[in-house]
Structures are given as structure tokens and as C-alpha cells.
N, C-alpha and C positions, 0 to 999 in steps of 0.2 A: 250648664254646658251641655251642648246635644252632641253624642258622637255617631258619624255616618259608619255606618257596615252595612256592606252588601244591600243598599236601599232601603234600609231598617234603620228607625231613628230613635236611638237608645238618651236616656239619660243617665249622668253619673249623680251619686247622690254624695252631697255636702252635710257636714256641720253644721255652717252657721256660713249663710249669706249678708252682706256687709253692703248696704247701698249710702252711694254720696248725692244727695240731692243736688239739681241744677241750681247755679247762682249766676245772676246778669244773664240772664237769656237773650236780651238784645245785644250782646256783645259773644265774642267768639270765647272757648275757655280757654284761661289761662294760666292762674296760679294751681298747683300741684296741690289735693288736697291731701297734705303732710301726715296727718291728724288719724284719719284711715290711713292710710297707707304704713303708719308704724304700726297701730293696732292690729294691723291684718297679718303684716310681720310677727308678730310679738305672738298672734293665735295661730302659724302656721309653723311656727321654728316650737310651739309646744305638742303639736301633734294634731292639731284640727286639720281638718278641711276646709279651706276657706275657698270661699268666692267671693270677687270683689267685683259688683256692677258701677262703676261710675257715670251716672245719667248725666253729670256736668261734662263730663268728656265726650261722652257719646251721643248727649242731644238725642237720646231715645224717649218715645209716647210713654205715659204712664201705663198705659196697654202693655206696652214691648216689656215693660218694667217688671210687671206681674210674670208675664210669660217665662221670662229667661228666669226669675228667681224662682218660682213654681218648678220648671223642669231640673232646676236645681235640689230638690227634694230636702233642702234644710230643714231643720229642726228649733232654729234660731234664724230671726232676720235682727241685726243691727242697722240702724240710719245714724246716721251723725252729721251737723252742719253748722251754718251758723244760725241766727236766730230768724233772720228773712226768710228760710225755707219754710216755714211753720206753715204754712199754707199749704205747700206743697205736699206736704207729710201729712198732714191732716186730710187730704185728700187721696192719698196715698195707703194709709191702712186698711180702711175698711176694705178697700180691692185686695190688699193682700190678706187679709184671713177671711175672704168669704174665698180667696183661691186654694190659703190653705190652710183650713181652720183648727189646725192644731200646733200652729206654731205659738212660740212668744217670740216677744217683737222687746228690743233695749233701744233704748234713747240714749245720745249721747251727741256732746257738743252743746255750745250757747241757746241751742234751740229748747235742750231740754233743761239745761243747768240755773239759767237764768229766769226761768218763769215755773219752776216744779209744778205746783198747785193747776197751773192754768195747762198746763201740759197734762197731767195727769189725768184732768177733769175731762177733755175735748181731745186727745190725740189716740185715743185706741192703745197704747201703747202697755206692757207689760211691768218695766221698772225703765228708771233713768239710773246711768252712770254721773255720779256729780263730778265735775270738773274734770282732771283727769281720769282716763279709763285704762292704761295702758295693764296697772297692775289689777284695777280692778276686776276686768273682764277674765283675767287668770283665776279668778274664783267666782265670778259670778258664768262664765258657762258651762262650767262642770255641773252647777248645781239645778241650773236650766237642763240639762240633756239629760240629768239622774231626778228631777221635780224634788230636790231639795229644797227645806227652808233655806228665805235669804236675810234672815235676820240678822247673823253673827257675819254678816260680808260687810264689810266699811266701804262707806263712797256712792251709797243706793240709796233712791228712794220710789217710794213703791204705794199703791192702794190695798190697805188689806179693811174689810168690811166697811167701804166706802171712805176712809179715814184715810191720811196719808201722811203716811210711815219712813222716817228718814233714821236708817241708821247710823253708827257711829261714822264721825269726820273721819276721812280717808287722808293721811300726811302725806304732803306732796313729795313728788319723786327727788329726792338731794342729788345723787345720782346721774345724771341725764348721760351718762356716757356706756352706762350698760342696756339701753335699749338699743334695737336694731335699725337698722337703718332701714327707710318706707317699701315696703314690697313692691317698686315700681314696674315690676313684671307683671303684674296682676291689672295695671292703671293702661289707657291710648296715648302712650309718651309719644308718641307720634302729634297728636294733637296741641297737648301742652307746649311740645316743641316748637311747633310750629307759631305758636300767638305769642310772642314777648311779651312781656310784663313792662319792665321798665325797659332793659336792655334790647340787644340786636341778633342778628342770626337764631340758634338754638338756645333758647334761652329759660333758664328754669328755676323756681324758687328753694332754697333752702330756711329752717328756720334752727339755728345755732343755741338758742337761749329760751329760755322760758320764765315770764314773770316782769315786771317792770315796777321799778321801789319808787319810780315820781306820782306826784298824789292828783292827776288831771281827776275832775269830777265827771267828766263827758266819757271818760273812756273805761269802757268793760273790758276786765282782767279775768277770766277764767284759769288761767295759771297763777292766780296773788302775785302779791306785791312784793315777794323776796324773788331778789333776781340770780337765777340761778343759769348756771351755765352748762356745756358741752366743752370738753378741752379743745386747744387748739389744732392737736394731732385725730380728734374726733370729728373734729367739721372737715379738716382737709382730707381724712380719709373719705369724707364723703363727696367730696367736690373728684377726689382722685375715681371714687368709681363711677361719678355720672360722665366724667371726660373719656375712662374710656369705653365703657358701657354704650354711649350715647354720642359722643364725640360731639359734646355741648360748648359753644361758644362763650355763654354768659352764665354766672351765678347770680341769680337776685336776693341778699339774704331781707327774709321779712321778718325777722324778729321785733316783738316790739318795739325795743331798744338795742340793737347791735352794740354801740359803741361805748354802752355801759363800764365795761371792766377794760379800760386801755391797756393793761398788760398784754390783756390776751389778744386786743387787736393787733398790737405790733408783733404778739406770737404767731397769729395766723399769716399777718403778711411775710413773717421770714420764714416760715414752711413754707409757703405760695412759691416765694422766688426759690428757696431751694429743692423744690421739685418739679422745676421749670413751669409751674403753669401761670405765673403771673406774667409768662411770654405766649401762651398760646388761648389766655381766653380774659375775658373782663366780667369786674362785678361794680356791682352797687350795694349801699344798706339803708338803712335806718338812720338816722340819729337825733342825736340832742343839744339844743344851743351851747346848753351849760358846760356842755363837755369836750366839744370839740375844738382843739388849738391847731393851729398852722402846721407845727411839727407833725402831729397825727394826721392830718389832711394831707402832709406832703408825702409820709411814710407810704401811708391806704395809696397815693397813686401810683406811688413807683411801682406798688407789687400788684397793679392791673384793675384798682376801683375810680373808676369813670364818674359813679354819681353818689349823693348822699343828699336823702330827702327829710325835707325837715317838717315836724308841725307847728307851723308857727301860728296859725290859727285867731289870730286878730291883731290888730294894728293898734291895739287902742289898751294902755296899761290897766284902762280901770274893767275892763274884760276879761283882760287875763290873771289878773287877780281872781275875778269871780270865777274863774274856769277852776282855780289851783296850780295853774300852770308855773307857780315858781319858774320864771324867768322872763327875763324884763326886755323892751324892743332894744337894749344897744345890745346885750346878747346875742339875741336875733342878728340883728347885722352885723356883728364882730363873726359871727361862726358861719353866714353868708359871706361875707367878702374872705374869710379864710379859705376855703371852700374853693373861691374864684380864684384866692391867689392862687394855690396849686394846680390849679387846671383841671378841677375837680365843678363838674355840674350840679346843679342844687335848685332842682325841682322842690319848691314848696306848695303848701296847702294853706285854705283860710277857710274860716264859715261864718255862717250871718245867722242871727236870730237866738243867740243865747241871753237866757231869762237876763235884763236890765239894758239887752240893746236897743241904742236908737239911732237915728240920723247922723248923729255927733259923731259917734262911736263907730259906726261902720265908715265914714268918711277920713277916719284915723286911719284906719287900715288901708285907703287908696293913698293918703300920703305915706304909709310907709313905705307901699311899693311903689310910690314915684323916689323916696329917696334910696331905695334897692336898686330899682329900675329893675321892677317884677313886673312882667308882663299883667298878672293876674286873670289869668284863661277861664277859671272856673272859681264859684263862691257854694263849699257847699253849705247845706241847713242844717242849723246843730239839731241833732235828734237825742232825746234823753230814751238812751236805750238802756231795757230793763237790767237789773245787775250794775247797774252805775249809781254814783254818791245823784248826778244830777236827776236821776228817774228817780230817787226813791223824795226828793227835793222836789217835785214838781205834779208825780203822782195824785196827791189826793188835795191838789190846791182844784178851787172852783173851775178856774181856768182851765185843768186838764180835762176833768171831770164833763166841762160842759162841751166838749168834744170828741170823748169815747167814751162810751157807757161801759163798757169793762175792759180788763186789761188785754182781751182774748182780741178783741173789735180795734185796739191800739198794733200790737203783734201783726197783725193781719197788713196792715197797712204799709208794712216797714218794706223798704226794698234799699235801692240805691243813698248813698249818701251823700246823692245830688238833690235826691230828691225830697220836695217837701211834702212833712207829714205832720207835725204839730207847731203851734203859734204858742212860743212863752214869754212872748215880748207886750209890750202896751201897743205898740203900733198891730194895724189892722194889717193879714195879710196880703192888702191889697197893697196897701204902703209899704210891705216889707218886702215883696216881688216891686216894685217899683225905684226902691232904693236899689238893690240888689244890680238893679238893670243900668240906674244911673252909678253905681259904682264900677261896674264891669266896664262900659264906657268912657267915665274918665280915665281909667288906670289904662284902658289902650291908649288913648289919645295920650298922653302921657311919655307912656314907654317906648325909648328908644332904642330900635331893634339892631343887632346886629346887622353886616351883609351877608349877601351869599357867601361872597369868599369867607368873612370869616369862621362861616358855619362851618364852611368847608373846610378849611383850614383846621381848625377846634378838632372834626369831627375824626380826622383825617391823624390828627396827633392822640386824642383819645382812642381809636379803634384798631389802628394800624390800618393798614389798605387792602387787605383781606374782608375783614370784618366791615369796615366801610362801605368797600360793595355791597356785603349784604344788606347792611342797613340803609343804603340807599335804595336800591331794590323794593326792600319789604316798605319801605316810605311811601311807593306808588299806591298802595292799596287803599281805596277807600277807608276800609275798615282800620287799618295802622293811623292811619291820620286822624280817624274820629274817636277814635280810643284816646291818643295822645291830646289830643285837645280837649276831652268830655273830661279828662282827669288832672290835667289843667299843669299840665308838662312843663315846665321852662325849657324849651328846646330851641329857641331863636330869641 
């Protein structure tokens, strides 16, 4: 922070500087990153000083980056992200200790939890927080700003004489309702606001739960597999401060699994209606085939939930077997047309190219959304991302191997999960961009779209005619239109 007096351009000095690397730089930012934002909480209600630079928000040069943290005089830089920034961050250190060569630097997030070894080796960095940090960083920067040993701190790991040193398992937080809510004071809520996610007008992510207990092999869990919650009086007291803090239109919750514990969803929607805001904003979630009945679809709308996305992720059972995805396509469609019944929207996702697809197989998946009548906007590429059952499956087969000479040269590559980045299938990629192309085509030709009116109509029942406006408004924008389409939106 630079503070102006009398022409004189002073710095204040911090703690411990907290940077969020940019993520989809070809798109505007838009989910709140939760993750900092508690952290910086959690080191600012213990007495630090914190500074939070979010480069996804601010779309600042890695130049600008150094600058503002340097004038910040820390003593500690944390980054934290997901595991696509690895590039960025690795680009990113050596500028900050040749700026300021006496800081340490902590890792933390998918970037450093999921590939320790490959992090350690190539990211400049000091120690990693493993998986959550929330409690960890309460003891590990006291012992950074005193250059104490960090051996007896659980939840790190760290290079000592070139070796690399994990101390004890850190147990996850049971708890989740005594950490603080994200220091959005410190975040360009301005920004965030303004780019919906799913939703319309001001629209902003919460995340209620942490953990998801389904056994999908494609999908990285940094919070494990016990699903563990926030109460209901704890997510609505958070949605109560962002309404009136911010006077935000829409909640988007991204927990892995929202609708996990149905108690507590019907808990949250009778706080919602009884503190009037299931009349003055809308949300969307998460969910799960297995789990979702008509009753709870019809509950979640009355108290203001517009959308519930699902990952249904192939058409084809003998796929979804291989994924783990325990649950089968009339699931899929029972918890689709549930969904519709209530008047609830139901944006789903699919992907191509998981290790045993072929032709057959991806063409399962355009009959299922012809018998959904899923438009099928976007197919993304399964990627076996590291920290998954399916990366560590497909890792050190010839196949991988003959495509990235180490795991550093795979990481590097990752971005979008549109985009393609590894072949585990027998079809050439040439054939599997080819399929891909002919399945996106039939499934349009296919799908029978709504009209205007009924869109209108739909949109007009789901938002009120407040909110309506705005989201017809924000619908003009280039940018709103290729977001919703590149992420393969069911919105007509």
C-alpha cells in the first residue's frame, strides 16, 4: 500500500503479503477466490497485517505484482491457487526474491498440494501448506517472522538439505463454522460483481461445505472425501452479510456437492424464506443425480434456487463405470426432468476422451441428450489431473510417458477444461477432435430449442422482472454470451 502525504510517497509495512494468481485470463474474473479470502481473514482477526493483491481481479503485470508487494515491506509472501497457475508462480518467484531477498515465500492450494516433489524442486518457494491451511498458517507464520524450526507444525512440507520433508498429517477442520467469513474488504468485489458466474445481476460465489464422500476417479479433492459441512444458520449468515454489504442479487454456491446432507438444504431454504431473502435475490448449486427428488427441487425453488448443475459427464454406462461415477443414465434423467419439473434450470456438463473411449461411446452420450433434449453447447477433455485416482492410473503408462517427459512439462500445460492436453484413449487425436466435432453437431441438429417467448416467459418466472432486466441487459455483452456458451450453459 503507498500512502500520499504532502507529495511524499510513503510505504506501510505488512506481515505477510497473500497473492492470488490469475485464472482464464481470456475471460473476465469471476468466482471469488474463497480459499484466500478466509485465510487472510483468519491471519488478520489474529493480529497480522495482512495484504491481499488479487492479480485475478485486478488483471495486473507480473511487474505491477512485484511492485505493490515489495512496497508492502512483508516479511512473508503467500500465493495460493489452483494447479493451472503453476506457471505463473513459477514465473513469478524469482522476480519476487530478487525484489526482496529476504523474504519466505508458502505455497498453498492444488498448485502446491497436489504435486509437492515437482513444486518444491522448480517453484523457488520456501514450504507448502498441504491441503487446508486455514489452521495451519496460525502456526506456521509466527514461526517464519521468529525463523523458527518448522518441523513439529503439521500440514507442511518443506526442503531441508535438498530432501523433502513432510511433516505430520494435519486433520481436517470438523468445525467449519468457527472460521471467519472471507475478508472481502481486502478483494475488487466490484469486479467479481460485476462478471456472473452462473447467475444474473450482482452475482457471487459462496462455498457451504467442504469434502465430497462420491468416489469419481477424474476429480481432485483437496478437502478429502468426508463431507463435512457449515450449518445452515452459518451459510445464511453469510449470504445475510453479502446482501447487505453489497446489495448482491444472486448466490452461486460452488461446493462440490451442495446437496449432499438434504436436511440442511431444506434448513437453509426455511432461513432463506424466513429472513425474507429468498424474495429479494436468487441462487443456484451443485448437485448430484443420486440425490436429488422432486420434493427437494420443488422446496430449493420456492426459497429463490433458479439453477442446479449437474455432472453427468458421459452418456455411455460403460464410461461411467470406468470414471466411479456410481450413477447410472436413468438417474441422470430422473434428477434432469425433476429439476424441469419444478421449474428449476439444469445446466449440465459432459467430457470426451476418458482412458477406454471410443466412437461407440462418445455417440452414447449424443443419444442421451437427444433423449434429455440437452442442447450439448460444450464437450470438455477429461484431463487426469494430478492428485486424482485417474492421474496416478494413467501416470507412468507408456502412453503418458510418451508425451511428457516429466510431470513439471504435463503441469505446465494444464489450463482450461475445455481444453485439450493429454490422449488416453486408442483413438488418435486427430480422431478424437473429429469425433468431438461430429458429436457437438449432431446433438444440435438434434435439439429442440425452446422459443423466445418461452425463454422469456421461464426467465421472467424464475427472476422476477427486476432481476430479468438485468439479466437481459448483461446478455447484450459479447463477453456474457461467450462465457455462457464456452461453458456449455443450458440456457435455451
Amino acid at each position: 500500500m503507498r500512502l500520499y502525504k504532502q507529495g511524499i510517497i510513503m510505504s506501510q509495512q505488512y506481515d505477510i503479503v497473500l497473492i492470488f494468481p490469475p485464472i482464464r485470463t481470456w475471460d473476465r474474473p469471476r468466482n471469488f477466490p474463497s480459499g484466500t479470502g478466509i485465510v487472510a481473514a483468519v491471519l488478520r482477526n489474529a493480529g497480522y497485517r495482512v495484504k491481499v493483491i488479487d492479480v485475478n481481479g485486478l488483471r495486473i503485470s507480473p511487474e505491477e505484482v512485484v511492485a505493490r508487494a515489495a512496497a508492502c515491506q512483508p516479511k512473508i509472501v503467500g500465493i495460493g491457487g489452483l494447479i493451472t497457475t503453476y506457471g505463473w508462480i513459477k514465473n513469478i518467484t524469482p522476480m519476487l526474491r530478487q525484489a526482496m531477498p529476504d523474504i519466505k515465500i508458502m505455497l498453498g492450494g492444488s498448485v502446491g498440494t497436489s504435486i509437492i516433489e515437482t513444486a518444491l524442486a522448480n517453484l523457488n518457494v520456501d514450504v507448502i501448506t498441504i491441503a487446508e491451511a486455514d489452521d495451519t498458517v496460525l502456526e506456521l507464520v509466527p514461526a517464519l517472522l521468529q525463523g523458527e524450526s518448522l518441523a513439529d507444525i503439521a500440514g507442511l512440507a518443506y526442503l531441508q538439505d535438498g530432501q523433502v520433508v513432510r511433516t505430520a498429517e494435519r486433520p481436517m477442520i470438523q468445525d467449519l463454522n468457527r472460521l471467519p467469513l472471507p475478508a472481502w474488504d481486502m478483494f475488487p468485489m466490484e469486479t467479481y460483481l460485476a462478471n456472473p458466474i452462473v447467475g444474473v445481476g450482482k452475482d457471487v460465489d459462496i462455498i457451504s461445505s467442504r469434502g465430497c464422500p462420491f468416489p469419481c476417479r477424474y476429480c481432485y479433492r483437496i478437502f478429502g472425501r468426508k463431507y463435512r459441512t457449515r450449518s445452515a444458520e452459518h451459510v445464511v449468515s453469510e449470504v445475510e452479510a453479502l446482501k447487505k454489504n453489497y446489495d448482491v442479487d444472486f448466490i452461486s454456491f460452488q461446493d462440490d456437492c451442495f446437496v449432499v446432507d438434504k436436511k440442511r438444504v431444506y434448513a437453509i431454504c426455511d432461513l432463506l424464506d424466513a429472513k425474507g431473502l429468498s424474495q429479494t435475490l436468487r441462487w443456484s448449486c451443485t448437485g448430484r443425480v443420486t440425490v436429488c427428488d422432486l420434493d427437494m427441487m420443488k422446496r430449493m425453488r420456492a426459497s429463490g434456487c433458479v439453477s442446479i448443475s449437474y455432472g453427468i459427464e458421459s452418456g455411455s454406462e460403460t464410461i461411467l463405470r470406468a470414471m466411479g461415477k456410481n450413477a447410472t443414465l436413468d438417474q441422470a434423467a430422473n434428477a434432469i426432468q425433476n429439476a424441469r419439473d419444478a421449474g428449476v434450470r439444469t445446466p449440465v456438463s459432459f467430457m470426451i476422451g476418458y482412458p477406454g473411449e471410443t466412437r461407440e461411446t462418445v455417440m452414447e452420450t449424443v443419444t442421451f441428450c437427444k433423449r434429455m433434449n440437452i442442447p450439448l453447447g460444450a464437450l470438455m477433455f477429461t484431463c487426469p489431473y494430478p492428485g486424482t485416482p485417474l492421474y496416478e492410473e494413467v501416470r507412468y503408462t507408456e502412453q503418458f510417458k510418451s508425451q511428457f517427459a516429466t510431470e513439471e512439462e504435463f503441469v505446465l500445460k494444464l489450463g482450461d477444461a475445455l481444453d485439450f492436453v493429454v490422449n488416453m484413449t486408442e483413438l488418435s487425436k486427430e480422431e478424437l477432435f473429429a469425433i468431438r466435432d461430429e458429436a457437438l453437431a449432431i446433438a444440435r441438429k438434434n435439439y429442440i430449442a425452446p422459443t423466445e417467448e418461452e425463454v422469456e416467459a421461464q426467465e421472467r418466472a424464475l427472476y422476477g422482472e427486476i432481476l430479468y432486466a438485468k439479466a437481459r441487459q448483461q446478455m447484450q455483452t459479447p463477453e456474457m454470451q461467450a462465457h455462457r456458451k464456452r461453458h456449455g450453459f443450458n440456457e435455451k
